[in-house]
Structure formats: structure tokens, C-alpha cells
C-alpha positions in Angstrom: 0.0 0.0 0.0 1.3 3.7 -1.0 -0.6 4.8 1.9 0.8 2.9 4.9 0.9 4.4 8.4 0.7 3.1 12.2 -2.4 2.3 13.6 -3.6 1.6 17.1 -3.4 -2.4 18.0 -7.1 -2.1 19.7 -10.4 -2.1 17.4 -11.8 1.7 17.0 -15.7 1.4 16.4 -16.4 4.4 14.1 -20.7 5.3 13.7 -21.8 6.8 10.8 -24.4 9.3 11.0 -26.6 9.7 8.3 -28.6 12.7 8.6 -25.8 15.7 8.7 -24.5 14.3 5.4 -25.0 16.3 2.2 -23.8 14.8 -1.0 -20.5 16.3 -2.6 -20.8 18.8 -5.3 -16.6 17.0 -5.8 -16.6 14.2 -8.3 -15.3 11.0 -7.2 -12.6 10.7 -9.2 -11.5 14.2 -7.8 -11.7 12.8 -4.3 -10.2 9.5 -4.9 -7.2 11.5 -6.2 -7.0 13.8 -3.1 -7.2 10.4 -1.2 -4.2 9.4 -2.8 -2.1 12.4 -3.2 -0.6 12.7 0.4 0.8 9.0 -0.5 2.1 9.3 -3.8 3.9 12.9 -2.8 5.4 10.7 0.1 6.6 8.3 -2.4 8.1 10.6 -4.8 9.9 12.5 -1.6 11.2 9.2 -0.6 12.3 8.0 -3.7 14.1 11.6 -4.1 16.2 11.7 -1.1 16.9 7.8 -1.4 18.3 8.5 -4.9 20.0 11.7 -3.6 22.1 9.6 -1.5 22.8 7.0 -4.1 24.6 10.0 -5.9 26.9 10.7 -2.9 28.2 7.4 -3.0 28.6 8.2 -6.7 26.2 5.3 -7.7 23.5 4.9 -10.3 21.2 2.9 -8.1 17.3 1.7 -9.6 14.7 3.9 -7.5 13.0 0.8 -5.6 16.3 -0.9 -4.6 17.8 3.0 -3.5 14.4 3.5 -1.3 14.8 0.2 0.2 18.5 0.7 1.2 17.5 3.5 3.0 14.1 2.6 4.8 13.3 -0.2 7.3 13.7 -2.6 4.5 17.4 -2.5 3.9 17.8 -6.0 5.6 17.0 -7.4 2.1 20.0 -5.6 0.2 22.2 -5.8 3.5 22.5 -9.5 3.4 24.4 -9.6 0.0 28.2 -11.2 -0.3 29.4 -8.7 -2.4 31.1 -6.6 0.6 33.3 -10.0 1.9 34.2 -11.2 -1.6 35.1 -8.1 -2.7 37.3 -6.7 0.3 38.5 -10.9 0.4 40.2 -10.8 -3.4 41.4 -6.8 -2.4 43.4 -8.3 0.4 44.2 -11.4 -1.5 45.9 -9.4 -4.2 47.7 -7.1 -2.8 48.5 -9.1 0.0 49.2 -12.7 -2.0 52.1 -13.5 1.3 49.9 -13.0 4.6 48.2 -15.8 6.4 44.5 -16.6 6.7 45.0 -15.0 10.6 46.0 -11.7 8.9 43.4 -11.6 6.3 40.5 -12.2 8.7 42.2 -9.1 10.7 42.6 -6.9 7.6 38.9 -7.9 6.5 37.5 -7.1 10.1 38.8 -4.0 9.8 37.4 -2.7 7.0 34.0 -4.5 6.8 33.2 -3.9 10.7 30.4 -1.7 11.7 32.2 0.8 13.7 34.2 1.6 9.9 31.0 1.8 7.6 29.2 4.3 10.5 32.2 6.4 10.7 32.2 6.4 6.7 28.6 7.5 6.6 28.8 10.1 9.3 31.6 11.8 7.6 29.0 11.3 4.7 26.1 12.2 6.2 23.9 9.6 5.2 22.0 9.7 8.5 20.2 12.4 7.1 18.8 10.4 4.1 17.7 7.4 6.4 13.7 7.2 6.2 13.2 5.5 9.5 9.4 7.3 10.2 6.0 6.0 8.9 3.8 7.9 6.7 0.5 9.1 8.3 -1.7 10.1 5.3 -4.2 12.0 8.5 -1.4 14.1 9.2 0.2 15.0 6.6 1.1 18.0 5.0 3.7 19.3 2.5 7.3 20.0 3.8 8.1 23.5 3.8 4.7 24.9 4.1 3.2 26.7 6.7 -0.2 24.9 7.7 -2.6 28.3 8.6 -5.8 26.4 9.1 -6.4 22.7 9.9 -4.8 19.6 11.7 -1.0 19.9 11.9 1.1 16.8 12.3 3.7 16.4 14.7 6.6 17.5 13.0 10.5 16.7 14.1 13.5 17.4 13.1 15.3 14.6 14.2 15.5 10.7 14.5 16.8 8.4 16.9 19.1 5.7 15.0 21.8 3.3 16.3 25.1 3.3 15.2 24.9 -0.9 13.5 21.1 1.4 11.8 23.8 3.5 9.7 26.4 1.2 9.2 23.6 -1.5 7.9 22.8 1.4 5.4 26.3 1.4 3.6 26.0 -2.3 3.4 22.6 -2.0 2.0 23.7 0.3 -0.3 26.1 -2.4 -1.9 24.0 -5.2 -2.2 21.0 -2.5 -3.9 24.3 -1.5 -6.5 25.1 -5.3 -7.0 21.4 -5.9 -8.0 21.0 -2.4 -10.4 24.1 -3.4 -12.2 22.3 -7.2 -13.5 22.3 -6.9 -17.7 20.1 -9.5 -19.4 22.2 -11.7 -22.4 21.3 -10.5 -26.0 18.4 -12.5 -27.4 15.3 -13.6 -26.8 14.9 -15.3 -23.7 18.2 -14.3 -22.5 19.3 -14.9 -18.9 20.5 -12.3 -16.6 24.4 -11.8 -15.6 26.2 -10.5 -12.9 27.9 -7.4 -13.4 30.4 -6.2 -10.5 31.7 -2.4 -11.2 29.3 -0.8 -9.7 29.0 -2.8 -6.2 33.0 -3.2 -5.9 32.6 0.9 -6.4 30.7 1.0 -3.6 31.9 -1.0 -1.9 35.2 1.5 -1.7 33.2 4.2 -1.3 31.7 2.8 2.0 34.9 1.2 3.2 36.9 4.2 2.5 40.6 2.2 3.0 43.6 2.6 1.3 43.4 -1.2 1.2 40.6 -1.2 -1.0 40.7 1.1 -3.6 39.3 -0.5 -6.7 36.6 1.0 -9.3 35.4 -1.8 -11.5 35.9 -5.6 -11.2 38.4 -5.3 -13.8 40.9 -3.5 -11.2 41.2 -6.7 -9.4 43.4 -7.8 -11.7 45.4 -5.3 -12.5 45.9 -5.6 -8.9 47.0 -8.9 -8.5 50.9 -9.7 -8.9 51.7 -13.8 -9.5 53.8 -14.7 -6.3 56.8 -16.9 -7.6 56.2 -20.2 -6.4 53.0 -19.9 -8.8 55.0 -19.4 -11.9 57.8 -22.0 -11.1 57.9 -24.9 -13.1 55.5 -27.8 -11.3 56.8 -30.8 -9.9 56.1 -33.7 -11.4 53.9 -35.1 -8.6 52.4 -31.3 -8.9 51.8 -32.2 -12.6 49.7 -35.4 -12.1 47.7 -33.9 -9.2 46.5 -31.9 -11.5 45.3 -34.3 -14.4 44.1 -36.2 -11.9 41.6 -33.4 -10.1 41.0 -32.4 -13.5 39.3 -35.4 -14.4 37.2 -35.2 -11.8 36.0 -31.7 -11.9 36.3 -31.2 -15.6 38.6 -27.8 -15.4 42.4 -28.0 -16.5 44.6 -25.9 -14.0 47.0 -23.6 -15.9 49.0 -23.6 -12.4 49.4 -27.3 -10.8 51.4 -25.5 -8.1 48.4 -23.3 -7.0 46.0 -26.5 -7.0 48.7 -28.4 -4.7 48.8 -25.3 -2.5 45.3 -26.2 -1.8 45.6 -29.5 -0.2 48.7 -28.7 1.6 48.1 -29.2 5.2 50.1 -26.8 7.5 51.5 -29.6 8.9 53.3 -30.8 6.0 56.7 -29.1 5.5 58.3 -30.6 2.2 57.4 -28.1 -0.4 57.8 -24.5 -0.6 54.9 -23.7 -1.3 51.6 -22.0 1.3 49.1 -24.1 2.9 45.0 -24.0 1.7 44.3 -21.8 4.5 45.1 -18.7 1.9 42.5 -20.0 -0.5 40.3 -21.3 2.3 39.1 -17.3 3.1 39.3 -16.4 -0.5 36.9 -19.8 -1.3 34.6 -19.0 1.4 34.3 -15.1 0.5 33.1 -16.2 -2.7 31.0 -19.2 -1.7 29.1 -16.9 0.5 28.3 -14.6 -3.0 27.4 -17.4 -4.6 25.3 -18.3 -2.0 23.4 -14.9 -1.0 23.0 -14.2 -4.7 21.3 -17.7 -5.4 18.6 -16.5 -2.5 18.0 -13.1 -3.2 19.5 -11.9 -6.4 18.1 -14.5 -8.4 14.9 -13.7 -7.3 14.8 -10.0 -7.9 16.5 -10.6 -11.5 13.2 -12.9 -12.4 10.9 -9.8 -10.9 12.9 -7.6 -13.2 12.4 -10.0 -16.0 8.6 -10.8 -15.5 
């Protein structure tokens, strides 16, 4: 409903008095419309400021998803993998030495709440936060002086907790993730991911010399080969790799980079990191794949119906 507002929990019995009422020289569709114009100029407003501080983040956000990262709502953009994959491979790349112990440090740092409120302070996104119902009884244009009538209690404040404004920034990534979807050329086509504008807000929220990327492509530009990657494989490094091959059906370029992920840190004999490395990248991205398959893939076949 465009016209949503609070109402008391208890049942109001309302009596309709027949006699005092004289029939309206208005015609119903006139009245109908003034019925519905308090919501629809609430919706517009909404849509405005939500869109307004899409463009602070420098993002070119769809209207519904920008209004939803801003309102009550923005649980359903928040809980979107983009922000841990993204910050994950950041680390991973420019990092490609650390341990999994320094990663999850690194990561905690920059994807924490008490980073992402700071961010949006400095921001002021807290302004654009719609945390307040609409009440089509009470109300009335902003910026105009009521003379005669009803007047709504108007504030000029609202009480929101710091993890409220940090959730925003989050929300705000996951609603950039889902506007950036393109549907594949022909008819019938599916949709496709499409990363350069999330992994742009997702450095805009972050705000960390530690992630500074743009586009997805950056990533790579990023990323320097360590050595033991490029060596020439062993021979047992070799037939690991046919043999995991097989099974999955994807030839390795890099047999060393496979073996790193079943080294155990308990085995010493080759020069080469343990999986713990590509454990946290593996479970950054398994959690995107995961979030996306629950709620991207459904708002991508609303977009398409």
C-alpha cells in the first residue's frame, strides 16, 4: 500500500451518522485522487532523497532498490556477499604473502560496523535514512506553513543506532550489485552478474587505502603472481592436476596453486603456502554465490517478468 501508516493495535468502532450528510458537489474521481495524493507525494519525496544519497556514494542505483537501502527494509539488500568477496580478493591481491589469521584481521577491519558508521557520518547519510512511517491523516507538504487545519507532529530529528547506519552502507552495496544485473542478448536471454558498480561502492563505504578499486576489472590489474605460482611444477604437482581435472572437468593452468590447496600446514616438504590462503578467498566467494542464489536470483526474475 502507498498509503501505509501506524495504527492503534485495539479495534476503533467508528458510527456513521446519516442525517448531517450532504452529497459532494466533488466528483469521485476528484476525491479519490486527493485520497491518494498525500501518499504518492510521500513516495516521490522518498524516492528523491533515497536517490540523492545513491549520488553521494557516486552510484546509479534503480529507485526501488535505492528507497529500500535507505528505509526499514534494507535488511534485504544488506544481506548480499558482495562486501566479503570483494574486500576478500582486495586483500588477496595485494596481500598474496599474509596468512588466513591476517586476512580475517585486515577484512575485520574494513568490513566492521564501527568503519561503515564512521564512513557514513563523515558522509552524512544519516540524514537520508527514512526510519518514520507515513501518516496520510497528518500529513502535509514539507516547507509549508499549515494556517488552518490539523497539523502533524513535525521533528526534526530521528533516533538511529550506530549498526542502523552502518547496515545502510552495506545495504547500499547489495542494492548496487542488484542495479548493475544486464540480461544476455536474445530472446529469452538470462541475466548476468555485473560487479563495477558494487565493488565501487563498496570502496566508497569502506573508505581504505586497502581497498581502492573502481570496476571488477581493477582486481586484476591488482593482482601480482607470487613466484612459487610461476615455477615450473613438480612432477607429482603435474599429475595432481590431471588427476583433479578429471574429476571436476577444469584444467589448471598452475598445478602448483592446486597443490597449495591440499597442503596441510603440517606438512613441510614443499615451498609452497598451505590451503588456509584459498580457504578465506573460497569461502568469501562461496558466500556470494550463496546470498546471490537467494536473493538476487529472485529480484532478477521480478525484473524479467
Amino acid at each position: 500500500m502507498l498509503d501505509d501508516f501506524e495504527d492503534d493495535d485495539k479495534p476503533v468502532v467508528c458510527y456513521v451518522i446519516m442525517q448531517p450528510l450532504q452529497v459532494s458537489a466533488l466528483p469521485v474521481t476528484v476525491v479519490s485522487m486527493a485520497f491518494a495524493f498525500p501518499a504518492l507525494m510521500h513516495r516521490i519525496d522518498s524516492v528523491l532523497i533515497a536517490l540523492e544519497a545513491g549520488s553521494k556514494l557516486g552510484l546509479q542505483i534503480w529507485p526501488d532498490l535505492a528507497l529500500e537501502a535507505v528505509t526499514k527494509d534494507s535488511n534485504n539488500s544488506e544481506e548480499n556477499g558482495e562486501e566479503q568477496m570483494a574486500t576478500s580478493i582486495a586483500l588477496f591481491t595485494q596481500c598474496p604473502d599474509k596468512d588466513e589469521f591476517a586476512y580475517h584481521v585486515e577484512r575485520m577491519l574494513l568490513i566492521c560496523n564501527k568503519n561503515m558508521f564512521n564512513t557514513a557520518v563523515d558522509m552524512g547519510l544519516q540524514e537520508y535514512v527514512r526510519s518514520k512511517s507515513f501518516n496520510r491523516r497528518t500529513w502535509y507538504p514539507t516547507g509549508l506553513r499549515l494556517l488552518k487545519g490539523k497539523a502533524g507532529l513535525v521533528t526534526d530529528g530521528h533516533a538511529l543506532s550506530d549498526k542502523s547506519i552502518a547496515d545502510v552502507c552495506e545495504a547500499f552495496i547489495g542494492a548496487a550489485y542488484l542495479s548493475s544485473v544486464k540480461k544476455r542478448p536474445g530472446k529469452g536471454g538470462t541475466w548476468e552478474p555485473n560487479f563495477d558498480m558494487a565493488v565501487k561502492a563498496v570502496t566508497a563505504v569502506v573508505k581504505n587505502k586497502r581497498h581502492k578499486m573502481e570496476q571488477w576489472s581493477d582486481y586484476y590489474a591488482a593482482y601480482t603472481m607470487p613466484d612459487w605460482q610461476a615455477a615450473e611444477p613438480t612432477p607429482t604437482q603435474v599429475e595432481g592436476a590431471k588427476m583433479v581435472g578429471a574429476k571436476v572437468g577444469y584444467e589448471f593452468r598452475y598445478p602448483a596453486l592446486l597443490r597449495s590447496a591440499f597442503k596441510h600446514p603440517s606438512y613441510p616438504y614443499e615451498k609452497i603456502p598451505n590451503y588456509q590462503r584459498l580457504e578465506f578467498l573460497g569461502d568469501a566467494m562461496l558466500d556470494m554465490v550463496c546470498v546471490d542464489f537467494c536473493l538476487g536470483g529472485s529480484r532478477r526474475r521480478i525484473r524479467s517478468g
